[in-house]
C-alpha positions in Angstrom: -12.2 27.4 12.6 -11.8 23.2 12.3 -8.0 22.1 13.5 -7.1 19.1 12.3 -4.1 16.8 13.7 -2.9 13.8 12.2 -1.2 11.1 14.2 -0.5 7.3 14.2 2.1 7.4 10.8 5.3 5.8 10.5 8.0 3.3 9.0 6.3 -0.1 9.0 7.3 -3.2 6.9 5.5 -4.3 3.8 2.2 -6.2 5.0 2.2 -4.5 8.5 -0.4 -2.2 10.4 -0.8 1.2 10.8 -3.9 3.4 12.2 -3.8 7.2 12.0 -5.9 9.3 14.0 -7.1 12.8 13.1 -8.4 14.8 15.8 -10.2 17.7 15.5 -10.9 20.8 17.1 -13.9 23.0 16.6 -16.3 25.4 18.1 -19.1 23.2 18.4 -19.4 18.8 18.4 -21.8 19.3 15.9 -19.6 20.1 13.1 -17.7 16.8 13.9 -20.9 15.0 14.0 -22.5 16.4 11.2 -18.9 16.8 8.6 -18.0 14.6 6.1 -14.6 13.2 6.8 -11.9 11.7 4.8 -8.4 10.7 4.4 -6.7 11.5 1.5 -2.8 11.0 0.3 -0.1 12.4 -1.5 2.9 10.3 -2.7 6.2 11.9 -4.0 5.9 13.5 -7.4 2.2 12.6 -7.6 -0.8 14.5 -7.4 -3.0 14.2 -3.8 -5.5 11.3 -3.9 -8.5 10.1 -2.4 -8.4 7.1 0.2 -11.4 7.3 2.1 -14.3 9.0 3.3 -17.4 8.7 6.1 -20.2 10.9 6.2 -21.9 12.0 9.3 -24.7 9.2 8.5 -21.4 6.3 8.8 -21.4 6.1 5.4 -17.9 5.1 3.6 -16.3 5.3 0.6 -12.8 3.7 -0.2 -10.3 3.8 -3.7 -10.5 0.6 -5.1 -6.5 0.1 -4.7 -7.8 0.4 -0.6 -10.9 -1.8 -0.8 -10.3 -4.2 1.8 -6.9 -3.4 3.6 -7.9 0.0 5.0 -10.8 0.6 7.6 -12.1 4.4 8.2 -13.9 5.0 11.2 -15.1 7.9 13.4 -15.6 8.3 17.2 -18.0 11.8 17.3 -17.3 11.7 21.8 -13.3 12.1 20.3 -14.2 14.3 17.5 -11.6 11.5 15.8 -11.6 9.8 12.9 -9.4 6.5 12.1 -7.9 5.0 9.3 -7.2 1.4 10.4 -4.5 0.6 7.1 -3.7 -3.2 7.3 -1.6 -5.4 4.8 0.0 -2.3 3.7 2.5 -2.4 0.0 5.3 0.2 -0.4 3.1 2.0 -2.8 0.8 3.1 0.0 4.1 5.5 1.2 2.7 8.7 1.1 1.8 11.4 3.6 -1.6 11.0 4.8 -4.3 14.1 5.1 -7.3 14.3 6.7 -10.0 16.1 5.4 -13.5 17.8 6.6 -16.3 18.9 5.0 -18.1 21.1 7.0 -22.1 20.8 4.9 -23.6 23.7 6.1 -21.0 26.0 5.3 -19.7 24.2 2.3 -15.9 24.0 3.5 -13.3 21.9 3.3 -10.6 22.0 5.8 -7.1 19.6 5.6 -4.5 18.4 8.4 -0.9 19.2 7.9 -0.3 15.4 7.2 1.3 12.1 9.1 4.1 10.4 6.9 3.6 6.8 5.8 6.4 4.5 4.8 6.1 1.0 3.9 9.3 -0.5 3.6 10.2 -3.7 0.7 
């Protein structure tokens, strides 16, 4: 079964950097290589959203409140993907998930999060 660990969160200033790493673990490179990743987040008192996805083909796909700040990437040698998050507004605080989508077996599995907090 696909581990996922988030990494890279933390307090940062309003218009400051942040890239969070998700690592995962899994019986074969393949699924890395062949998943569907994404980064989603979850604000207090809000429902989870979408952020941003890549396919296995380095395809992405961002929320329009993201479009051009945030940067999602994948290293398949790492079995990582990155979410490089760049002039960053307090309303991007949130814990960030990361997300795979294994095709083949139609599943979706989710890190335990990496808090984000973009201070004023």
């Amino acid at each position: 079964q696909v581990q996922l660990v988030e990494s890279g969160g933390g307090l940062v200033q309003s218009g400051g950097s942040l890239r969070l790493s998700c690592a995962a673990s899994a019986a074969s490179g393949s699924i890395f290589r062949l998943s569907r990743m994404g980064w989603y987040r979850q604000a207090p008192g809000k429902q989870r959203e979408f952020v941003a996805i890549i396919t296995g083909g380095d395809t992405t796909n961002y929320a329009e409140s993201v479009k051009g700040r945030f940067t999602i990437s994948r290293d398949n040698a790492k079995n990582t993907v990155y979410l490089q998050m760049n002039s960053l507004k307090p309303e991007d605080t949130a814990v960030y998930y990361c997300n795979l989508y294994v095709p083949w077996a139609r599943e979706n599995y989710w890190g335990q999060g990496t808090q984000v907090t973009v201070s004023s």
